[in-house]
Backbone as XML, in Angstrom:
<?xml version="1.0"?>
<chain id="A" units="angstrom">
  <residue number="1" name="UNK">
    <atom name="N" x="10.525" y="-6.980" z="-19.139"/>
    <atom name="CA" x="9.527" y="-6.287" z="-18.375"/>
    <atom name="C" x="8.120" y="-6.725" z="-18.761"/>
  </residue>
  <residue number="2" name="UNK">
    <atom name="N" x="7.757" y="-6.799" z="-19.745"/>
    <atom name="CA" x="6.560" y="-7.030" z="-20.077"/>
    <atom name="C" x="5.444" y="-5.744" z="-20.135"/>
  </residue>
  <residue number="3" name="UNK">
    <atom name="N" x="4.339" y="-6.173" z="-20.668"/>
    <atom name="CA" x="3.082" y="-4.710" z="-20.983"/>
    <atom name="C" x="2.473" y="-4.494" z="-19.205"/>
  </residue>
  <residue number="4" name="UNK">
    <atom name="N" x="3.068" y="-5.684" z="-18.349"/>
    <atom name="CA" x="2.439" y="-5.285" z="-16.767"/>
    <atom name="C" x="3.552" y="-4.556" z="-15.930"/>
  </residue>
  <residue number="5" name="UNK">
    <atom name="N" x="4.375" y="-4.116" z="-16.239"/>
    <atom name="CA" x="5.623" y="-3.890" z="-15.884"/>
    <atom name="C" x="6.127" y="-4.283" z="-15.140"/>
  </residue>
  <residue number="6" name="UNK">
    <atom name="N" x="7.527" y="-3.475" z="-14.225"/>
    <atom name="CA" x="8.611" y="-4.742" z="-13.640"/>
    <atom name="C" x="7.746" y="-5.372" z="-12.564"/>
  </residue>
  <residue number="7" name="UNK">
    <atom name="N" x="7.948" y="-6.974" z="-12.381"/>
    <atom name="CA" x="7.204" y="-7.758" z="-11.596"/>
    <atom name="C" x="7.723" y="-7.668" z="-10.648"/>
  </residue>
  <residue number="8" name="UNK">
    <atom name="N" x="8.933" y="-7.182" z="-10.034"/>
    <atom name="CA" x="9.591" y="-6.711" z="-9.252"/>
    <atom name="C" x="9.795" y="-5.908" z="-8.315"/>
  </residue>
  <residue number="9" name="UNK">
    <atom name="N" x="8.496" y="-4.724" z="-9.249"/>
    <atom name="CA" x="8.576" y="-3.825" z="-8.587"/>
    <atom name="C" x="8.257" y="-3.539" z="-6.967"/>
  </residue>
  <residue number="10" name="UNK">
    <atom name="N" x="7.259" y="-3.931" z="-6.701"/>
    <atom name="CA" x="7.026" y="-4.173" z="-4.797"/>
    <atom name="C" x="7.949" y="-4.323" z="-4.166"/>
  </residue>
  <residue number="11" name="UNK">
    <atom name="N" x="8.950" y="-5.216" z="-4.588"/>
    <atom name="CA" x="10.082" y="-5.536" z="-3.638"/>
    <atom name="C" x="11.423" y="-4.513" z="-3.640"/>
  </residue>
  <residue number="12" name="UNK">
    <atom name="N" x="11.518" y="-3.813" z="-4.384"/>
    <atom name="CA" x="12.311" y="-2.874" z="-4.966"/>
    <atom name="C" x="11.962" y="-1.755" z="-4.083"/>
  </residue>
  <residue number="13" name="UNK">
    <atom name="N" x="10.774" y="-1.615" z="-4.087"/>
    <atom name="CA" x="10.086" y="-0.332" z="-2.960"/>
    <atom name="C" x="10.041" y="-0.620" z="-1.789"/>
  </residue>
  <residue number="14" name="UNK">
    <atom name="N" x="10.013" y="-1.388" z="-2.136"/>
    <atom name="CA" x="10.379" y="-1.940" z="-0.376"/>
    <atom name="C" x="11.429" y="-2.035" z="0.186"/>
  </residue>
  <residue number="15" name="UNK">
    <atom name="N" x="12.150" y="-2.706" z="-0.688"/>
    <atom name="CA" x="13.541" y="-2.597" z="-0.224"/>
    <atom name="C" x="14.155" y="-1.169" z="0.181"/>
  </residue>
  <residue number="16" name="UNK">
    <atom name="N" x="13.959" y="-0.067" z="-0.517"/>
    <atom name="CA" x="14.010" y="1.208" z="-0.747"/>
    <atom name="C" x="13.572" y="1.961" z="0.763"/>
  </residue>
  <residue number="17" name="UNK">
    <atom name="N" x="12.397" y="1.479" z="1.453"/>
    <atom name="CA" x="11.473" y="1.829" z="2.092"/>
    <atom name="C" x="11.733" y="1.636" z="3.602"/>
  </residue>
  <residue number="18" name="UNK">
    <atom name="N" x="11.560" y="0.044" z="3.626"/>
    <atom name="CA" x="12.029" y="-0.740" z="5.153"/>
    <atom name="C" x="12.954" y="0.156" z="5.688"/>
  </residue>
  <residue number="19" name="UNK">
    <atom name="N" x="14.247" y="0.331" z="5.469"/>
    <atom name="CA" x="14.952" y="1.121" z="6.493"/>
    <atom name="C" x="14.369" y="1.940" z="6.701"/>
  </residue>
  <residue number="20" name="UNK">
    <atom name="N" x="13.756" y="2.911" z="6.184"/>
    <atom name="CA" x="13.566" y="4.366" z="6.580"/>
    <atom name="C" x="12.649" y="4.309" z="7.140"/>
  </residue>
  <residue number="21" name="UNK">
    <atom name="N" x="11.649" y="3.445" z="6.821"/>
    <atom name="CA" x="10.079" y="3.056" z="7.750"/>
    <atom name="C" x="10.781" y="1.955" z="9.204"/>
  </residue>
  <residue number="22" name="UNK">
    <atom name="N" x="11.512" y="1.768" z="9.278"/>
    <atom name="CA" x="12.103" y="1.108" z="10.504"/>
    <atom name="C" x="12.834" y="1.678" z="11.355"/>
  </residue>
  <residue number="23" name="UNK">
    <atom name="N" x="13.728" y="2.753" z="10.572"/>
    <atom name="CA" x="14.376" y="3.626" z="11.038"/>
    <atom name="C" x="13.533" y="4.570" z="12.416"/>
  </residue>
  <residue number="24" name="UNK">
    <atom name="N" x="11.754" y="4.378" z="12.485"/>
    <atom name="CA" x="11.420" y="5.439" z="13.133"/>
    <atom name="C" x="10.852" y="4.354" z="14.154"/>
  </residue>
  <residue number="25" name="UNK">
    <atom name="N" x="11.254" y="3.194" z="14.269"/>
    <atom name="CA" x="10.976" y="2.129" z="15.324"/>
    <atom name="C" x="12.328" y="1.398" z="16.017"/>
  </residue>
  <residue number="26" name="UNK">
    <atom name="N" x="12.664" y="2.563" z="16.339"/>
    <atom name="CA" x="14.423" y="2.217" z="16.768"/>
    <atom name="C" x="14.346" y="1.314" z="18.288"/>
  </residue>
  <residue number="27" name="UNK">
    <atom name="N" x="12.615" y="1.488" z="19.004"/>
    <atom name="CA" x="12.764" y="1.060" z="20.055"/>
    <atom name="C" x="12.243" y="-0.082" z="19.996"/>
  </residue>
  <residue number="28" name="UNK">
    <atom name="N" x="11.146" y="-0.643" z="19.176"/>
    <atom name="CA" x="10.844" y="-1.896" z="19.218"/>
    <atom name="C" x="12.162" y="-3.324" z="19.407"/>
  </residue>
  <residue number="29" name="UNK">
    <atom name="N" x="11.528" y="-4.280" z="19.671"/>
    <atom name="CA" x="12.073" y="-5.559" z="20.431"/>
    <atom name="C" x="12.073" y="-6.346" z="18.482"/>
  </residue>
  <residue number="30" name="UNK">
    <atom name="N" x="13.482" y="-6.890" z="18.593"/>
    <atom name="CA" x="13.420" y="-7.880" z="17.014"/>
    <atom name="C" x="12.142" y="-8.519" z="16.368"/>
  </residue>
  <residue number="31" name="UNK">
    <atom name="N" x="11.417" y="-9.526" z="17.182"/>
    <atom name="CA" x="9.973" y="-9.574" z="17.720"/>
    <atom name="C" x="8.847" y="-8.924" z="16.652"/>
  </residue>
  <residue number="32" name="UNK">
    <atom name="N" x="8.940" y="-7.417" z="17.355"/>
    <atom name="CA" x="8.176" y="-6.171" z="17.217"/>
    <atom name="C" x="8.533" y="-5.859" z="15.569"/>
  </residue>
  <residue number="33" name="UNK">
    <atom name="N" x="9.871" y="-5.587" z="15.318"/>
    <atom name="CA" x="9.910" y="-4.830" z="13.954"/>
    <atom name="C" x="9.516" y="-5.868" z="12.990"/>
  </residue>
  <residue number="34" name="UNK">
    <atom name="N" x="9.905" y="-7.558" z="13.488"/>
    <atom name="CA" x="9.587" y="-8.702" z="12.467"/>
    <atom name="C" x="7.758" y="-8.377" z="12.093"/>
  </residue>
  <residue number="35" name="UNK">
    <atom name="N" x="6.812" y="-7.809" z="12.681"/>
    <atom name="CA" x="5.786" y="-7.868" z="12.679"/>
    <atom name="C" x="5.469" y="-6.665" z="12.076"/>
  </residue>
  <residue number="36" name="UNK">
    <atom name="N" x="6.151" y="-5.585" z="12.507"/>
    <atom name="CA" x="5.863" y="-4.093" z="11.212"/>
    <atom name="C" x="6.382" y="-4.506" z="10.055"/>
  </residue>
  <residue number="37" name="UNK">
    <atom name="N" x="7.280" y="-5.518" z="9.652"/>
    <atom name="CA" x="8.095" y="-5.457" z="8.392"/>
    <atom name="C" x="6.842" y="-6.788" z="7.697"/>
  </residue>
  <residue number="38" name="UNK">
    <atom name="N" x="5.809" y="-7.298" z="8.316"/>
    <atom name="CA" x="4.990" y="-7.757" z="7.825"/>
    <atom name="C" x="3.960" y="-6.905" z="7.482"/>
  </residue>
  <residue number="39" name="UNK">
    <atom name="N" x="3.425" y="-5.797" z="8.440"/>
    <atom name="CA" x="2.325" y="-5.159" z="7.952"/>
    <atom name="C" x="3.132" y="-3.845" z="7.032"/>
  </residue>
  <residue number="40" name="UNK">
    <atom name="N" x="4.210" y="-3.504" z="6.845"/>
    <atom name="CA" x="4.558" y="-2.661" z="5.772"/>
    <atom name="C" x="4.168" y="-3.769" z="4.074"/>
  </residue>
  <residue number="41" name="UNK">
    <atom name="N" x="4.936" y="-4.935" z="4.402"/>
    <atom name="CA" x="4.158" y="-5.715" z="3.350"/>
    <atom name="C" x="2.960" y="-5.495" z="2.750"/>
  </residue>
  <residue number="42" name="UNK">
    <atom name="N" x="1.970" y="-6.267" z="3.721"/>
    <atom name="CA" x="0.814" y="-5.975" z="3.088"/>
    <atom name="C" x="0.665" y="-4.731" z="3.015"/>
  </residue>
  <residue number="43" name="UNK">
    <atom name="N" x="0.252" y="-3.883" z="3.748"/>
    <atom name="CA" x="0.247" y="-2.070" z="3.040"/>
    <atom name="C" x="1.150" y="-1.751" z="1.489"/>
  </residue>
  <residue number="44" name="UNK">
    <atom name="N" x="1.837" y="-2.063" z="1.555"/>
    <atom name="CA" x="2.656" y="-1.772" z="0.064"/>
    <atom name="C" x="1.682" y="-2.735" z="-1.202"/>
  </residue>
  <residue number="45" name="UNK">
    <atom name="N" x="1.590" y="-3.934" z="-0.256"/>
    <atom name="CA" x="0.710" y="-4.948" z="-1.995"/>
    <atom name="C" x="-0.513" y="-4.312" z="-1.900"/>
  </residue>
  <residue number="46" name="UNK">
    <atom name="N" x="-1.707" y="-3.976" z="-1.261"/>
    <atom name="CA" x="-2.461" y="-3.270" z="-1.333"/>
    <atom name="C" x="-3.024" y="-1.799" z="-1.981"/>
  </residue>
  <residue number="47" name="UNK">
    <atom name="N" x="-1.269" y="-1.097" z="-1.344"/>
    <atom name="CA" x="-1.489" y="0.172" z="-2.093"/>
    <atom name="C" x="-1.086" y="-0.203" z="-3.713"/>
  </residue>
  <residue number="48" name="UNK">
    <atom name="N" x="-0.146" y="-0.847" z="-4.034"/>
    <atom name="CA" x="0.148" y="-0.785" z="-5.357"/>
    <atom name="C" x="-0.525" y="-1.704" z="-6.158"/>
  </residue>
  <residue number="49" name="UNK">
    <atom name="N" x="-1.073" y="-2.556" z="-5.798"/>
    <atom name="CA" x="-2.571" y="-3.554" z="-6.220"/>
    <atom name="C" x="-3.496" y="-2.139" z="-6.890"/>
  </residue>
  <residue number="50" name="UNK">
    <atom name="N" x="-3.868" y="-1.503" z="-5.544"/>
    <atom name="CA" x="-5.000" y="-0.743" z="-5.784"/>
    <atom name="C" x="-4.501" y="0.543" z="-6.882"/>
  </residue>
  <residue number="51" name="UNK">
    <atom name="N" x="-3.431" y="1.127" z="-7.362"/>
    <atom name="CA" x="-3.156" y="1.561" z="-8.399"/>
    <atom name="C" x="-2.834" y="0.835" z="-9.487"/>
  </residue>
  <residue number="52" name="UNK">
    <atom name="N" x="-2.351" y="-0.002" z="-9.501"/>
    <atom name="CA" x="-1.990" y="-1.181" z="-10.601"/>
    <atom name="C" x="-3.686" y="-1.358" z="-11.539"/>
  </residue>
  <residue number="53" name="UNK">
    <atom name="N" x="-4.357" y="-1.649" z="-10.459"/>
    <atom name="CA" x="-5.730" y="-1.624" z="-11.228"/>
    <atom name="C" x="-6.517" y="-0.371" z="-11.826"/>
  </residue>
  <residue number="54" name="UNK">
    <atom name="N" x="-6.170" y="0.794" z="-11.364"/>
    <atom name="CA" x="-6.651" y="2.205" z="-11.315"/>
    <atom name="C" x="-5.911" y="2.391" z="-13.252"/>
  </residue>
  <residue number="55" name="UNK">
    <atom name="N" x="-4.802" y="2.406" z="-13.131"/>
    <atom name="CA" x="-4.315" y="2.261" z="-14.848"/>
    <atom name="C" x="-4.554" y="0.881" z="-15.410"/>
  </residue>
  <residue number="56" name="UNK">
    <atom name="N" x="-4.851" y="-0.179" z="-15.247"/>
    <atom name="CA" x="-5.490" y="-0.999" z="-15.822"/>
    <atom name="C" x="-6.772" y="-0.621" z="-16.348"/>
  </residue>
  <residue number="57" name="UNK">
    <atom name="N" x="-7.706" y="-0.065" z="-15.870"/>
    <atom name="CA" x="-8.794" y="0.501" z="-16.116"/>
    <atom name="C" x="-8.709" y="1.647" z="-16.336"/>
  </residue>
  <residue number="58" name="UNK">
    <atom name="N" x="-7.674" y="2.240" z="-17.182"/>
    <atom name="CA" x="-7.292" y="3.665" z="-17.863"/>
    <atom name="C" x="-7.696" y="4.742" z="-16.681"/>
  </residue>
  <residue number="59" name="UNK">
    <atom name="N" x="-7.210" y="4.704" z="-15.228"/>
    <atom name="CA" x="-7.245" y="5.511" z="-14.212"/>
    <atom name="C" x="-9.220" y="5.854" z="-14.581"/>
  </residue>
  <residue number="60" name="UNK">
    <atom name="N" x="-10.056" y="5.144" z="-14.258"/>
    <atom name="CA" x="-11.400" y="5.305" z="-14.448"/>
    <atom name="C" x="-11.949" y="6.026" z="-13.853"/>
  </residue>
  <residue number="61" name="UNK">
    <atom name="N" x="-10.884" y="6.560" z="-12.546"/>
    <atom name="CA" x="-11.639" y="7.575" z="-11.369"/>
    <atom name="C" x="-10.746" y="8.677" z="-11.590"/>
  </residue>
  <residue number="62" name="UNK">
    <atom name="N" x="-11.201" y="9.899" z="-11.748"/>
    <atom name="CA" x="-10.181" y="11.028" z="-11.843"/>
    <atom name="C" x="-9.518" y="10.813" z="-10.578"/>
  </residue>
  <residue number="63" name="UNK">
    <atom name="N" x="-7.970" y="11.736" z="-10.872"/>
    <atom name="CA" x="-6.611" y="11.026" z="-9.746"/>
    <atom name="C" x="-7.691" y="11.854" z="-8.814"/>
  </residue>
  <residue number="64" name="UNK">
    <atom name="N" x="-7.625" y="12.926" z="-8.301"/>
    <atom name="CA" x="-7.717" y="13.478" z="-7.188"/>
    <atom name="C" x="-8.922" y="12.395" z="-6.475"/>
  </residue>
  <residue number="65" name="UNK">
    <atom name="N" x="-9.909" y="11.990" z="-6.457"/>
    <atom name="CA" x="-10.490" y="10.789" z="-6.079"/>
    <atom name="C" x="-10.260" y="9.502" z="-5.749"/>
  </residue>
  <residue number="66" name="UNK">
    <atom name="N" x="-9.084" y="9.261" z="-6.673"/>
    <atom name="CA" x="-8.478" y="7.874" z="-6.519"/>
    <atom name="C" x="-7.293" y="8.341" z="-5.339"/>
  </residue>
  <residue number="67" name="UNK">
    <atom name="N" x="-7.110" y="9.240" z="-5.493"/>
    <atom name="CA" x="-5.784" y="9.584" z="-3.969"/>
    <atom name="C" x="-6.644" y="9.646" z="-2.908"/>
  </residue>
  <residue number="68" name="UNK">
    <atom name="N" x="-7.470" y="10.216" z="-2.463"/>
    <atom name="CA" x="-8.240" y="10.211" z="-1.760"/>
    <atom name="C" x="-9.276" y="9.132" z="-1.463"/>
  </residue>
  <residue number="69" name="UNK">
    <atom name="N" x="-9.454" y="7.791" z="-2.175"/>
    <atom name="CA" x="-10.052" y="7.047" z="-1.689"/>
    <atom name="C" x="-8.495" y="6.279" z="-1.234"/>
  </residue>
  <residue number="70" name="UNK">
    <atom name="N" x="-7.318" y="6.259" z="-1.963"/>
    <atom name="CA" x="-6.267" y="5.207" z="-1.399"/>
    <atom name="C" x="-5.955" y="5.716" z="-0.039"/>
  </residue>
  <residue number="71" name="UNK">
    <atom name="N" x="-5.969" y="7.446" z="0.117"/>
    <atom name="CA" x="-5.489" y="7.825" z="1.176"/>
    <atom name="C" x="-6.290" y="7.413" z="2.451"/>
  </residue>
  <residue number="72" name="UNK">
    <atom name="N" x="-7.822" y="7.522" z="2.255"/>
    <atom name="CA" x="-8.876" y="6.849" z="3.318"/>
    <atom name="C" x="-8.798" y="5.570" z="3.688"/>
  </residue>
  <residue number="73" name="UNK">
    <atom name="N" x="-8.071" y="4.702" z="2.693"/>
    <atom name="CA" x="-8.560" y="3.195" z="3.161"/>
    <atom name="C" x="-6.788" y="2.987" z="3.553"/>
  </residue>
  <residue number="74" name="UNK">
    <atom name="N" x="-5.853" y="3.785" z="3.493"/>
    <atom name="CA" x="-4.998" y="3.596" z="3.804"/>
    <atom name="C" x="-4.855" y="3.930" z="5.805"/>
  </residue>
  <residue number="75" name="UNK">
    <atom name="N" x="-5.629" y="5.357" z="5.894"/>
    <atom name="CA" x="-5.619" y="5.669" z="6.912"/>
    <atom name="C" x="-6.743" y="5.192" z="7.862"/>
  </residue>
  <residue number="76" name="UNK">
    <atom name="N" x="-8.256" y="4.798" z="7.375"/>
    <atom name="CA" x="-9.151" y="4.251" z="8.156"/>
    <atom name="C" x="-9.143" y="2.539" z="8.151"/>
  </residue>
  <residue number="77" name="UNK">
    <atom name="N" x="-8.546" y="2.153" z="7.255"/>
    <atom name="CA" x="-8.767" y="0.725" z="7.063"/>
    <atom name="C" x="-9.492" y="0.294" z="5.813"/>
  </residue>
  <residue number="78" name="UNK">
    <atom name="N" x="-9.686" y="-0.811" z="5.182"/>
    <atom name="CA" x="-10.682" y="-1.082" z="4.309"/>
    <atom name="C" x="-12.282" y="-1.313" z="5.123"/>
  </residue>
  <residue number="79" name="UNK">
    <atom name="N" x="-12.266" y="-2.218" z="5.900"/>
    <atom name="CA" x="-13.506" y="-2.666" z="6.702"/>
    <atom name="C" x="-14.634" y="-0.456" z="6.730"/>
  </residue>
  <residue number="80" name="UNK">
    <atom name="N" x="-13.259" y="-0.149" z="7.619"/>
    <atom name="CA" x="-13.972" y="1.414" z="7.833"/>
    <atom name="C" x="-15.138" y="1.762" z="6.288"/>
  </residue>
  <residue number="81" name="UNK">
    <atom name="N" x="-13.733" y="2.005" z="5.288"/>
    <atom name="CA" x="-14.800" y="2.776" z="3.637"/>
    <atom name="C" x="-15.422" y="1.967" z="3.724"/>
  </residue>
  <residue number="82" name="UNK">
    <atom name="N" x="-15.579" y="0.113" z="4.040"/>
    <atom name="CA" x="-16.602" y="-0.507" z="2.796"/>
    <atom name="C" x="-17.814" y="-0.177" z="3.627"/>
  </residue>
  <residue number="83" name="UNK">
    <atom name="N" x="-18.035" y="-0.323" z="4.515"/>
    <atom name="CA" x="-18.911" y="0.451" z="5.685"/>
    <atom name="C" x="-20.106" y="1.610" z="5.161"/>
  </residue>
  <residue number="84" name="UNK">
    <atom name="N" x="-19.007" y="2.223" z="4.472"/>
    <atom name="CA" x="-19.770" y="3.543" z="3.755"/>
    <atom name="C" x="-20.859" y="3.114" z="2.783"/>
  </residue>
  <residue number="85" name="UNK">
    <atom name="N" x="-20.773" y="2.254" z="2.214"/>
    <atom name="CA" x="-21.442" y="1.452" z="1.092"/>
    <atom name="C" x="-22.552" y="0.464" z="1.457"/>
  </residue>
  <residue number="86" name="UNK">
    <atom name="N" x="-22.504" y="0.508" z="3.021"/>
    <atom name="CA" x="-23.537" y="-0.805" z="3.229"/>
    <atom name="C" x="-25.062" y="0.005" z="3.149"/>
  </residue>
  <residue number="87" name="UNK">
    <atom name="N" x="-25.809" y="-0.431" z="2.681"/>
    <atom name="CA" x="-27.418" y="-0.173" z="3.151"/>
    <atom name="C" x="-28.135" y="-0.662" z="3.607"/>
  </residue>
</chain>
């Protein structure tokens, strides 16, 4: 495993995940789900990137903040928050 833990792990959750997140796209075309089973991808390396670093940096943002910024950029996009920041 190592001090970064299992390197594995993404795919494991995923694996875990895909059906049940596919399961609710019973009508899409082969096509169609090949293209959600790409953006579940990136959404999963993103979200667990963006905690991976949150305990790398000894969780630097209290959780309730750090859920709530993953939950915003999960649900508005990144482009949307960084937005918030421009002056």
């Amino acid at each position: 495993m190592g001090e970064n833990g299992d390197p594995h792990f993404r795919q494991k959750v995923l694996k875990k995940l895909t059906p049940t997140v596919l399961s609710m796209y019973k009508k899409l075309s082969p096509h169609e789900l090949l293209e959600v089973s790409y953006l579940m991808e990136y959404q999963s390396a993103a979200m667990l990137s963006m905690i991976a670093k949150w305990y790398a940096n000894d969780k630097d943002l209290p959780t309730e903040q750090f859920l709530e910024l993953l939950l915003a950029v999960t649900t508005n996009g990144v482009q949307c928050e960084l937005s918030k920041y421009r002056r």
